[in-house]
ROMI-593791 format. One record per residue (C-alpha): residue in one letter; x, y, z. Coordinates in steps of 0.5 Angstrom, whole numbers. Example, Ala and Ser with C-alpha at 12.3 -4.5 7.8 and 13.67 -1.06 7.14 Angstrom:
2
<pt type="A" c1="25" c2="-9" c3="16"/>
<pt type="S" c1="27" c2="-2" c3="14"/>
REM end
This chain:
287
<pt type="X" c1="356" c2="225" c3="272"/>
<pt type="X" c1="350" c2="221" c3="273"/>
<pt type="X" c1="343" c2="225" c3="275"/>
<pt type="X" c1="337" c2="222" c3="278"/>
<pt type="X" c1="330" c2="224" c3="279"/>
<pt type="X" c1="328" c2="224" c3="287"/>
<pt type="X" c1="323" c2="224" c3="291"/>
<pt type="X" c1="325" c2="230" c3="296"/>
<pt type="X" c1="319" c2="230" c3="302"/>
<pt type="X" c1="313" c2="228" c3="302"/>
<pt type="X" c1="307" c2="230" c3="305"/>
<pt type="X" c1="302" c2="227" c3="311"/>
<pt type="X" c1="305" c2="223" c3="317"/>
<pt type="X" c1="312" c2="221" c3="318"/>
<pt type="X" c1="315" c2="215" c3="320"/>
<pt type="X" c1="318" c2="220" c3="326"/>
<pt type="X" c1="311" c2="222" c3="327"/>
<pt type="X" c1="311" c2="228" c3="324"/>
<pt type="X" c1="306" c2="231" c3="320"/>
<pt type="X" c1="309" c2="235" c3="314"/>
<pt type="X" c1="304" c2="240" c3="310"/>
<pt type="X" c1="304" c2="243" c3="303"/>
<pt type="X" c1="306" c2="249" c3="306"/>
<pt type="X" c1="312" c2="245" c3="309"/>
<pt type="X" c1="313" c2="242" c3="302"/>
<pt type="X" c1="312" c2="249" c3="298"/>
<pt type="X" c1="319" c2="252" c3="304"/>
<pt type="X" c1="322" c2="245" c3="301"/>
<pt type="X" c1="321" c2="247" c3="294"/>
<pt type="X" c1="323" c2="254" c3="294"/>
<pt type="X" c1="329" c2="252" c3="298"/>
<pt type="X" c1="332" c2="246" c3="294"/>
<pt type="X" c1="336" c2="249" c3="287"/>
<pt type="X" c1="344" c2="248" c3="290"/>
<pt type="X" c1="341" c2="245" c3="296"/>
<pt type="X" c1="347" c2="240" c3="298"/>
<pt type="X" c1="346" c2="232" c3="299"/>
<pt type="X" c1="351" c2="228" c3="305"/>
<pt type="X" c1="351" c2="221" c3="306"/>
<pt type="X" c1="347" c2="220" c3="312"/>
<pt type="X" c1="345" c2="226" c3="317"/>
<pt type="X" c1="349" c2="228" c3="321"/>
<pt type="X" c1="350" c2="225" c3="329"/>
<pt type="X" c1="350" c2="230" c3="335"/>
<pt type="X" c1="356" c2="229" c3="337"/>
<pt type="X" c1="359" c2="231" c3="328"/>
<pt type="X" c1="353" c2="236" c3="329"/>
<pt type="X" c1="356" c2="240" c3="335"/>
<pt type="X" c1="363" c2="240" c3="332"/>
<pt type="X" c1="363" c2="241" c3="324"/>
<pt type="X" c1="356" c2="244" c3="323"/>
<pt type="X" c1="357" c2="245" c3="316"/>
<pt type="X" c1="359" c2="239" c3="314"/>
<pt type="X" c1="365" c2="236" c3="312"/>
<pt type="X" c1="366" c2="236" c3="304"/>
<pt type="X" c1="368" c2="228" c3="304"/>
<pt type="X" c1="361" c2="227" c3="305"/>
<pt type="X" c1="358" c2="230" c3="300"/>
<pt type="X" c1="356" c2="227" c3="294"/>
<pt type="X" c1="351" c2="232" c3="291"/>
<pt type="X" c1="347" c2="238" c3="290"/>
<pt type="X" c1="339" c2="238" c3="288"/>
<pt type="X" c1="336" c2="243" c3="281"/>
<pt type="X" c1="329" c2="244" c3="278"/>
<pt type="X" c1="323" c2="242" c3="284"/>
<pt type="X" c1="317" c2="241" c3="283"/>
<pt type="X" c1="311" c2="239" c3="286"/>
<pt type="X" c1="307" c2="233" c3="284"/>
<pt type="X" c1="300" c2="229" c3="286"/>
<pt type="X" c1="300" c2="223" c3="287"/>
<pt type="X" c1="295" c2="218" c3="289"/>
<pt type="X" c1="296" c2="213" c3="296"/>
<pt type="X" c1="295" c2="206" c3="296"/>
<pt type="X" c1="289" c2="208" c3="300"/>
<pt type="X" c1="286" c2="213" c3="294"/>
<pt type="X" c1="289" c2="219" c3="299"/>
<pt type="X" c1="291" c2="225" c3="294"/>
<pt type="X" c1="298" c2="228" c3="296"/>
<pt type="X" c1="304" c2="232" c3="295"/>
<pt type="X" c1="311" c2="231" c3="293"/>
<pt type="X" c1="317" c2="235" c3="292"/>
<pt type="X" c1="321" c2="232" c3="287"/>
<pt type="X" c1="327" c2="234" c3="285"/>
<pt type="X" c1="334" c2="232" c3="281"/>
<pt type="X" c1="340" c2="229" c3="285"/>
<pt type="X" c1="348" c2="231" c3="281"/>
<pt type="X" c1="352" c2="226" c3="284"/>
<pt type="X" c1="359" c2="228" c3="285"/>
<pt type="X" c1="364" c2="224" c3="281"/>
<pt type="X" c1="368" c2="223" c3="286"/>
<pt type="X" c1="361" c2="219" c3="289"/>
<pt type="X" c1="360" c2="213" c3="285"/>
<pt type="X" c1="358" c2="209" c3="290"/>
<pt type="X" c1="351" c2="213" c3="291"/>
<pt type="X" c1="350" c2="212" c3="282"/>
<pt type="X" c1="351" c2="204" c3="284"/>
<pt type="X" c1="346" c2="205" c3="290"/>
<pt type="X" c1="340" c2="209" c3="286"/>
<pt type="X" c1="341" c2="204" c3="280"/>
<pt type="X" c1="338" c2="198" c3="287"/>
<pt type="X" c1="334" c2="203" c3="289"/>
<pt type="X" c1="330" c2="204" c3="283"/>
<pt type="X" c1="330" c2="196" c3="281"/>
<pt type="X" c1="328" c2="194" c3="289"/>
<pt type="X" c1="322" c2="199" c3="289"/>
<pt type="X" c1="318" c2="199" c3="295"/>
<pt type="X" c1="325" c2="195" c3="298"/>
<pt type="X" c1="329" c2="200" c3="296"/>
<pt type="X" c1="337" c2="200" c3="301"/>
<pt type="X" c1="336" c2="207" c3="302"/>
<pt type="X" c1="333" c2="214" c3="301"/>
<pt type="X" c1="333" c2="221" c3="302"/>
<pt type="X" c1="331" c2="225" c3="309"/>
<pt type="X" c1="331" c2="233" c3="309"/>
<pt type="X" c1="336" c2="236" c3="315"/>
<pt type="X" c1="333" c2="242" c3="317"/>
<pt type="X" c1="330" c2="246" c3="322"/>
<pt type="X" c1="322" c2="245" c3="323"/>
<pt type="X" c1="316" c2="251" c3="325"/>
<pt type="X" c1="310" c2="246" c3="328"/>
<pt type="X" c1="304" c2="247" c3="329"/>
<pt type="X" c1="301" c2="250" c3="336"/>
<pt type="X" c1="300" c2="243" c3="340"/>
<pt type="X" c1="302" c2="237" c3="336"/>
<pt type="X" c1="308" c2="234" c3="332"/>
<pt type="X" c1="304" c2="238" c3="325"/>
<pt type="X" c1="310" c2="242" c3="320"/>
<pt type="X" c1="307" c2="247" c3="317"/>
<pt type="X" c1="314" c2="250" c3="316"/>
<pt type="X" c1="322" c2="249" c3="313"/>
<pt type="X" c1="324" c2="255" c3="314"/>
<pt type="X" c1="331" c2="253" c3="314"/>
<pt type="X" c1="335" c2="247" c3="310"/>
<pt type="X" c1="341" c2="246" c3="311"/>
<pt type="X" c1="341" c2="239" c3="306"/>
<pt type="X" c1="337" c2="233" c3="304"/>
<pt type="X" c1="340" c2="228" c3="305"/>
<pt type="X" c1="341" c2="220" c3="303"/>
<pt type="X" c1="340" c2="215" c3="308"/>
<pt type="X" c1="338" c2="208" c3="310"/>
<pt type="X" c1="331" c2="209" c3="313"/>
<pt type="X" c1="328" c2="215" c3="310"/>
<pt type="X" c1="322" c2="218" c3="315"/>
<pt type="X" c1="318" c2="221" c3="311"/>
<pt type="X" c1="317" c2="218" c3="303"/>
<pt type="X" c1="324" c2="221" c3="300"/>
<pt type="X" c1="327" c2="216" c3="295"/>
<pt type="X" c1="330" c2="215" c3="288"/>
<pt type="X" c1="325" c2="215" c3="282"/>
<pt type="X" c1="328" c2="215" c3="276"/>
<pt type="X" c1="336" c2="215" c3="273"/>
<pt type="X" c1="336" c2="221" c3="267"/>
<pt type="X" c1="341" c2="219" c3="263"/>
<pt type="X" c1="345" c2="224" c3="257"/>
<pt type="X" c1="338" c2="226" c3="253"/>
<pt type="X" c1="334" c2="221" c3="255"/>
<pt type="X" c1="330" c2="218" c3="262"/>
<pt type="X" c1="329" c2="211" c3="263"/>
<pt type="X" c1="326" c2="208" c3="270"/>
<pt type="X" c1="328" c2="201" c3="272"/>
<pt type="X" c1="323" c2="198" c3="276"/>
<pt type="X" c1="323" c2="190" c3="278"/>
<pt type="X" c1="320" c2="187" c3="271"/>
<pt type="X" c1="321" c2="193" c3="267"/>
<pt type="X" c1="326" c2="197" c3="263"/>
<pt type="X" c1="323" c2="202" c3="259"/>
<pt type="X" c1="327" c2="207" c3="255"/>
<pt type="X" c1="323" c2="213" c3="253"/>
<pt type="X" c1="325" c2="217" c3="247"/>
<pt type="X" c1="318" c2="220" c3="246"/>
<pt type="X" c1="311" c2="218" c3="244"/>
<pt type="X" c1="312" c2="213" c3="240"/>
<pt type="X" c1="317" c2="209" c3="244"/>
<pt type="X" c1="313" c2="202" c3="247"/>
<pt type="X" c1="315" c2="199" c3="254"/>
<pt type="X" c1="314" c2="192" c3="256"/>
<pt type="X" c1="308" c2="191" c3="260"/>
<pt type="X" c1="308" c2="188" c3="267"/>
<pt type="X" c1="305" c2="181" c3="268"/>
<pt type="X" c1="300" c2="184" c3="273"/>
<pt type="X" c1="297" c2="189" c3="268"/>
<pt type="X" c1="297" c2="183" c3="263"/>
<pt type="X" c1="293" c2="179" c3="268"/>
<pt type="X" c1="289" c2="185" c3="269"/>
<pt type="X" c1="288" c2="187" c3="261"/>
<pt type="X" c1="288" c2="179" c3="260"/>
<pt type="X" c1="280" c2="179" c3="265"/>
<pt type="X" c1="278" c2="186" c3="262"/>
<pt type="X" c1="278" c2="181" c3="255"/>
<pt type="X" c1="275" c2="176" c3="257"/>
<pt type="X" c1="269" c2="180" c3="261"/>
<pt type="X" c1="268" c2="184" c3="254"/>
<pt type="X" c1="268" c2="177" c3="250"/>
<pt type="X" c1="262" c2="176" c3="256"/>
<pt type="X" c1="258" c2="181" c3="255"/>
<pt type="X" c1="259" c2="185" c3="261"/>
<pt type="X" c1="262" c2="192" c3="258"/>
<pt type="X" c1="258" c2="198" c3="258"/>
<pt type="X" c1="255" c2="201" c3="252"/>
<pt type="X" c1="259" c2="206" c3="252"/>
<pt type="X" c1="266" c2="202" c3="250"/>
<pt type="X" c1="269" c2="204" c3="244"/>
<pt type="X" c1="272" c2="198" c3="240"/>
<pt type="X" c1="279" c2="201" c3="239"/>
<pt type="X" c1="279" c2="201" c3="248"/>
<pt type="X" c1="278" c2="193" c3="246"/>
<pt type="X" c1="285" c2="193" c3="240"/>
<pt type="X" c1="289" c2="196" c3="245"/>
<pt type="X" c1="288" c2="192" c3="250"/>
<pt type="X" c1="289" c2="186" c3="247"/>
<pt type="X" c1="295" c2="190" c3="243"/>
<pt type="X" c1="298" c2="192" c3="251"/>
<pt type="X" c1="296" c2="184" c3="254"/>
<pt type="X" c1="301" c2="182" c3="248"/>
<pt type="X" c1="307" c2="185" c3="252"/>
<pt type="X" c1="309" c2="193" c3="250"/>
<pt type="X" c1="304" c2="199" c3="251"/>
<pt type="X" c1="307" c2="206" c3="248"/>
<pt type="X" c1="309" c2="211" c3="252"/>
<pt type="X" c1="303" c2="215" c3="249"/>
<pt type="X" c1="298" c2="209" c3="250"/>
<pt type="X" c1="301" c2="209" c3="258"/>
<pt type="X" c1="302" c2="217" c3="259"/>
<pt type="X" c1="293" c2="217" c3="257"/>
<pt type="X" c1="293" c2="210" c3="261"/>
<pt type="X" c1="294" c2="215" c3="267"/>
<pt type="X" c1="289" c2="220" c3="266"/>
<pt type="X" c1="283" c2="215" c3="264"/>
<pt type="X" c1="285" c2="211" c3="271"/>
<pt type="X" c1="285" c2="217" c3="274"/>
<pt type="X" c1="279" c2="220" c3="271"/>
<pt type="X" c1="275" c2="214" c3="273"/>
<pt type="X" c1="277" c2="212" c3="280"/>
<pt type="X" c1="270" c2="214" c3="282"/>
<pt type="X" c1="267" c2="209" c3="278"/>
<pt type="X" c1="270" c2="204" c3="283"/>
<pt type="X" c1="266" c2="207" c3="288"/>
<pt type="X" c1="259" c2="203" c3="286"/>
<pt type="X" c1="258" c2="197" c3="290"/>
<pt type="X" c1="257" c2="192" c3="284"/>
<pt type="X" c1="265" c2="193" c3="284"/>
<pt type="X" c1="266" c2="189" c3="290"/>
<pt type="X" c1="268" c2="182" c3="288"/>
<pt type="X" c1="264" c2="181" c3="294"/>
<pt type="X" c1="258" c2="183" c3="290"/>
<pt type="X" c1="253" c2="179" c3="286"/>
<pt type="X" c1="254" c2="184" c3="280"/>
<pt type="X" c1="261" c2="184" c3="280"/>
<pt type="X" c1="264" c2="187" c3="275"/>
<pt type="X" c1="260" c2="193" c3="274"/>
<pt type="X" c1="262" c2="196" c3="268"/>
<pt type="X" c1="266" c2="200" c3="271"/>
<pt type="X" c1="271" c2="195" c3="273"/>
<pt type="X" c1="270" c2="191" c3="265"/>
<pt type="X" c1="272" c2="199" c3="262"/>
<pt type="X" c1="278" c2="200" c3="268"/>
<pt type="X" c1="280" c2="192" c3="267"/>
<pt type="X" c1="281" c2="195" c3="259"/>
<pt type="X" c1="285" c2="200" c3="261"/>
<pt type="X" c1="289" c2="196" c3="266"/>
<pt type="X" c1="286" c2="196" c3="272"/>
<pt type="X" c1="280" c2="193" c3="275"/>
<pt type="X" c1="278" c2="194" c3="282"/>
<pt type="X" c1="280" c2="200" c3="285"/>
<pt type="X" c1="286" c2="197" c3="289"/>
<pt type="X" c1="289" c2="195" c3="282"/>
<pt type="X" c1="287" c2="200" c3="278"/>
<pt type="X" c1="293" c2="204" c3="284"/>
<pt type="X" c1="298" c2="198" c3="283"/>
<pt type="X" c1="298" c2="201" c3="275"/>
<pt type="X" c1="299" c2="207" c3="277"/>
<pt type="X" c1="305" c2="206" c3="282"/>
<pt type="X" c1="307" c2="203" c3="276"/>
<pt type="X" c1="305" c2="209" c3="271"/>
<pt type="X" c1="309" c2="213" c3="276"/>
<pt type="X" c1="315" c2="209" c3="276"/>
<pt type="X" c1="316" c2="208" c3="268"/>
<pt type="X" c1="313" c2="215" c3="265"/>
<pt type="X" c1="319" c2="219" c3="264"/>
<pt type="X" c1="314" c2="225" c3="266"/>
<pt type="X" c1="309" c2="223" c3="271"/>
<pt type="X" c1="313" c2="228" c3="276"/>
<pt type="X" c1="313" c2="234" c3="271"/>
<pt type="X" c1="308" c2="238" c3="277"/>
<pt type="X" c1="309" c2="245" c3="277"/>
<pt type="X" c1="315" c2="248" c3="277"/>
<pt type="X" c1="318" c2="252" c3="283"/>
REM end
């Protein structure tokens, strides 16, 4: 029976409007071990005649939340809950449709939307409570960020995502390098060759870039990747990391294009990346 890493809900604005907050999130959490998952919400008419659900529909159950930050692309710090989808046997289909939906990313047919009963906020469309949850279903159109991560195979994870299929047995394990990110490594070394690094740079930052432009990074090599962008984030806050600049590059964006980056616009294209590839980018804290 197939596994996968999901997202379940994620924190801010909806496409619905709706605004769920971490207290909405935490209620997801709490409620997710055995939650069951149907292919697609329920209408209002099957609602009023079989509120429980019809067992044809069903084509899985959730284990093990947790809750994860995450970094939007407009640098915005949020919440997910994310769990483990089973998929049923019986529901092959929906292992096909997550295989796409991990491959397709940002264009991915399907997701999941939570099926519950929503506390608001006094005057407004603002969740601040999921007292009740009936399912956390799979649909086309997803509201607020629900979505397939990764597939969880028989002891081992691995992501596919559209240029990449990294499987990582441990630390040691390398996978392939996006062209993006060699294009960015590729700029790094030759500002560095220009003189524009800090005098802070450490020669191995330099060897491993040039190792990771060559094509593969270790998954030890990316989970510190992860950690330093987002350490350094604000250092491309300063004004000489504007292209527009006459000091660009600062060397905040020399030591960021080293490790990936460059600018803070590319600097979170990597980590979307990260987050798609680290078998454990999700482990947030356990509920």
């Amino acid at each position: 029976m197939p596994a996968f890493r999901v997202v379940m809900i994620r924190e801010g604005r909806a496409l619905s409007g709706r605004t769920y907050t971490r207290g909405a999130l935490a209620d997801v959490a709490r409620a997710a071990p055995g939650l069951r998952c149907f292919a697609d919400h329920p209408t209002p008419a099957q609602d009023a005649q079989q509120p429980q659900r019809s067992v044809r529909d069903l084509v899985g159950y959730f284990s093990d939340p947790a809750l994860r930050d995450v970094v939007d692309a407009d640098g915005v710090g949020r919440q997910e809950v994310t769990a483990t989808l089973h998929v049923l046997e019986s529901a092959g289909w929906v292992a096909d449709l997550g295989y796409q939906a991990i491959s397709q990313g940002s264009m991915s047919p399907a997701g999941f939307s939570i099926d519950g009963m929503a506390r608001m906020a006094r005057g407004g469309n603002t969740v601040d409570g999921l007292p009740v949850l009936r399912s956390c279903d799979l649909v086309t159109l997803p509201s607020a960020g629900g979505r397939f991560l990764k597939l969880i195979g028989e002891g081992k994870s691995y992501v596919v995502a559209p240029d990449v299929v990294a499987e990582a047995a441990g630390g040691g394990a390398t996978i392939p390098v996006p062209a993006f990110v060699r294009r960015n490594l590729a700029r790094g070394l030759q500002w560095f060759e220009d003189g524009l690094a800090g005098d802070g740079l450490m020669p191995a930052t330099v060897d491993e870039a040039r190792s990771m432009a060559a094509g593969t990074v270790t998954v030890e090599k990316a989970r510190r990747m992860r950690a330093w962008l987002l350490r350094h984030m604000s250092d491309l806050d300063a004004p000489a990391a504007d292209p527009a600049h006459a000091d660009y590059p600062s060397p905040g964006v020399v030591a960021s294009a080293l490790w990936g980056g460059g600018t803070s616009d590319q600097a979170r294209e990597v980590l979307r990346w990260l987050e798609r590839v680290l078998p454990d980018a999700d482990n947030g804290n356990m509920v």
